[in-house]
C-alpha positions in Angstrom: 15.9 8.7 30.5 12.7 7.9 32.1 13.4 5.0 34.3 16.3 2.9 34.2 20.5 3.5 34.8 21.9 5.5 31.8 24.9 3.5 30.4 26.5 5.7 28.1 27.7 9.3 28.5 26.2 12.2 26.2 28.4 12.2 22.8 29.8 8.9 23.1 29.7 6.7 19.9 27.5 3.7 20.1 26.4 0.8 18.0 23.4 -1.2 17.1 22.6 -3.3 19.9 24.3 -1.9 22.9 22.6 -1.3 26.2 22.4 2.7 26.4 20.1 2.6 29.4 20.0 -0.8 31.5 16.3 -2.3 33.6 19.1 -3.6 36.3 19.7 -0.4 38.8 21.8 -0.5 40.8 21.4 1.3 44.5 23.7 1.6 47.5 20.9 1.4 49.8 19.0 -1.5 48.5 21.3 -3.5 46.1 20.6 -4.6 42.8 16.8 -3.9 41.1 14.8 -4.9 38.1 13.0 -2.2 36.3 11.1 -1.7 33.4 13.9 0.9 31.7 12.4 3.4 29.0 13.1 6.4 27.5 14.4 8.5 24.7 17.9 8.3 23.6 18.5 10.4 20.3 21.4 10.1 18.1 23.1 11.2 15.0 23.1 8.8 12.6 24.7 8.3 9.3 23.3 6.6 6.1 25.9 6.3 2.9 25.6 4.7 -0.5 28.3 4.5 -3.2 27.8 3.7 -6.8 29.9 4.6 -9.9 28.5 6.8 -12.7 30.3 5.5 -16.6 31.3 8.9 -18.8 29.9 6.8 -21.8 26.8 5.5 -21.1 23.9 3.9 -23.2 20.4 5.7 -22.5 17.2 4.2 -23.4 14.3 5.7 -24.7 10.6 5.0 -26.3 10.0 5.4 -29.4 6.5 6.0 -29.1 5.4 2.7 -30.9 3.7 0.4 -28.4 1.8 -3.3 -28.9 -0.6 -4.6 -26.4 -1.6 -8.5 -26.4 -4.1 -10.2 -24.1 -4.5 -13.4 -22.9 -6.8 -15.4 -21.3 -6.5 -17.8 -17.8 -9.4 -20.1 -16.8 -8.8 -22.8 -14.5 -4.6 -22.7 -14.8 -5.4 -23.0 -18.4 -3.7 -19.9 -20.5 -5.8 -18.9 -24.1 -3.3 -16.4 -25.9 -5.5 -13.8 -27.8 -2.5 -13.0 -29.9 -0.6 -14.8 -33.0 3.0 -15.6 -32.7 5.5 -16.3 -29.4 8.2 -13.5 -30.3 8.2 -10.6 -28.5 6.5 -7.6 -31.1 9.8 -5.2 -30.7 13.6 -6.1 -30.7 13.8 -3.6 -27.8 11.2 -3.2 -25.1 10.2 -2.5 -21.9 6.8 -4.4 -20.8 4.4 -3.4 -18.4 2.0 -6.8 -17.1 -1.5 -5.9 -15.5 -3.7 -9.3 -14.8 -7.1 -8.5 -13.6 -9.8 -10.8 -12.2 -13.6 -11.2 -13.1 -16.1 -13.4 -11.5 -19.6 -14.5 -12.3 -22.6 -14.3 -9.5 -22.7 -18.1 -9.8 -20.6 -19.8 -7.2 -19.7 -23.0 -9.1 -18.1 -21.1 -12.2 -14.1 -20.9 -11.4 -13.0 -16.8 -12.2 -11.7 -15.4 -15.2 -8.5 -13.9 -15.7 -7.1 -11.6 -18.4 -3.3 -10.4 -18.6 -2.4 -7.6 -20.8 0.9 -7.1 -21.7 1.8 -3.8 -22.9 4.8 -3.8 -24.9 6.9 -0.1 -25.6 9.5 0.1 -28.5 13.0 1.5 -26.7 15.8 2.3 -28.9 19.2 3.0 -27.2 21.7 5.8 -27.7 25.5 6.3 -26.6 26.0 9.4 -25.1 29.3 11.1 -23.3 29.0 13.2 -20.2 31.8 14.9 -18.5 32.8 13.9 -14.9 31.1 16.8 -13.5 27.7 15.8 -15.1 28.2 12.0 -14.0 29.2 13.4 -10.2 26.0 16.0 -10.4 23.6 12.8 -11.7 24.9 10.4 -9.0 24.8 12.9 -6.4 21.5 13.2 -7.2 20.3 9.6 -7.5 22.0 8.3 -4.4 20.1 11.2 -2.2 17.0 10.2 -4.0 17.6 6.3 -2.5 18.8 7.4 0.2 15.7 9.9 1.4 13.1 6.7 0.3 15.2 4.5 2.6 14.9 7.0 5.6 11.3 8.5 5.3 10.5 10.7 8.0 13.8 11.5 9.8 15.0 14.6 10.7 17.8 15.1 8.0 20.5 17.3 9.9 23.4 17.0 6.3 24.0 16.4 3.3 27.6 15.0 1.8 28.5 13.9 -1.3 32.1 13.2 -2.7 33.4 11.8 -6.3 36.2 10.8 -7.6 37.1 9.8 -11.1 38.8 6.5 -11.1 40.8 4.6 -13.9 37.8 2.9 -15.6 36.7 5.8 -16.8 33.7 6.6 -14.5 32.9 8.3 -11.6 32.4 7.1 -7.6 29.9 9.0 -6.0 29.3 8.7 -2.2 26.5 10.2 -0.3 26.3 10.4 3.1 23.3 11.8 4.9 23.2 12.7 8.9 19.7 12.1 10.5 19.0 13.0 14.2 16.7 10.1 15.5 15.2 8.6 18.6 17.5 5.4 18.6 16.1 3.6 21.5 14.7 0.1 21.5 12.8 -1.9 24.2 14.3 -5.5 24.6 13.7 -8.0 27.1 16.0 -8.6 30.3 17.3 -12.0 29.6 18.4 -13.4 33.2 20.3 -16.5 33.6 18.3 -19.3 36.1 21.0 -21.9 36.2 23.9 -21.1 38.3 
C-alpha cells in the first residue's frame, strides 16, 4: 500500500467491490483524514467454465464445393447479380464481405458490392469415448478461458469431468491467475446529516 489504511489482512478472501485499502485514515493524534489511497493489492483469482461434451456427436465438414454470388447496393437499393432466392447448397456455411467504392465526384452516392461465399458442409455422426470428450473439452474451455484473461499471470490449471446420465461428459476448467486487483473509486461522503 502506498497511501491509505490497509483494510484487509494478507490471505484473507475478498470480493469484488470491497474496500481493501480505505482514503479515510484514521490517526490518534489528529483524528480522522482524507487521503488519496493507492496502491497495489494482488490476488489469486479464479476463472471457471463448465460445458458438457455428447459421446455421439454430429461433425461438420466442407466438401470442397463452394458458390459465390454478388450483389449490388446503390442508394438502399439491392441489384442481385445472381438468378434464383434459394440458397446454392442444402448445407452451408456462408461467409459475407461488403466492400465500398466511391467516385471522385462528390454528388454520386457510393457503390456497394456484397459477396456471399457459400461452402457445401456435409455432416457425419461420430462416437467418441468419455476420455476423448473429457480431453476435447478440457481443451476447448482452457482455449476460452485464456482469450477471456489475456495477459495474466496464469499460476494453475484444473480441469474435472464426469460422465453424467445423458450420455455426455461435464468438463470444468478452472484456471488461477495472480493479478493486481486494485481499483481507484471515489470517496462518496454523505453532506446531509
Amino acid at each position: 500500500i502506498r497511501n491509505g489504511q490497509t483494510m484487509v489482512k494478507e490471505n484473507a478472501g475478498v470480493r469484488e467491490g470491497d474496500v481493501l485499502v480505505s482514503g479515510i485514515v484514521d490517526n490518534s493524534a489528529t483524528g480522522f483524514n482524507y487521503v488519496h489511497a493507492y496502491g497495489e493489492v494482488y490476488a489469486i483469482t479464479e476463472y471457471k467454465k463448465t460445458a458438457e461434451y455428447p459421446l455421439e456427436y454430429i461433425e461438420k465438414s466442407n466438401t470442397g464445393k463452394s458458390k459465390k454470388r454478388y450483389t449490388v447496393k446503390v442508394l438502399n437499393k439491392e441489384i442481385p447479380l445472381f438468378i434464383g432466392k434459394k440458397s446454392p447448397f442444402e448445407m452451408y456455411e456462408k461467409n459475407e464481405v461488403e466492400r465500398e467504392y466511391r467516385l471522385m465526384i462528390e454528388s454520386f452516392p457510393s457503390v456497394y458490392i456484397k459477396k456471399e461465399t457459400y461452402q457445401q458442409q456435409t455432416e457425419e455422426k461420430k462416437k467418441r469415448t468419455a476420455k476423448e470428450a473429457a480431453k476435447t473439452g478440457r481443451e476447448e474451455l482452457e482455449k476460452e478461458l485464456r482469450l477471456e484473461i489475456g495477459e495474466k499471470e496464469i499460476q494453475e490449471i484444473k480441469a474435472t469431468d464426469t460422465l453424467t446420465e445423458r450420455g455426455t461428459v461435464e468438463v470444468t476448467v478452472t484456471v488461477m491467475c495472480r493479478e493486481n486487483i486494485a481499483r481507484e473509486v471515489p470517496i462518496e461522503i454523505d453532506t446531509n446529516p
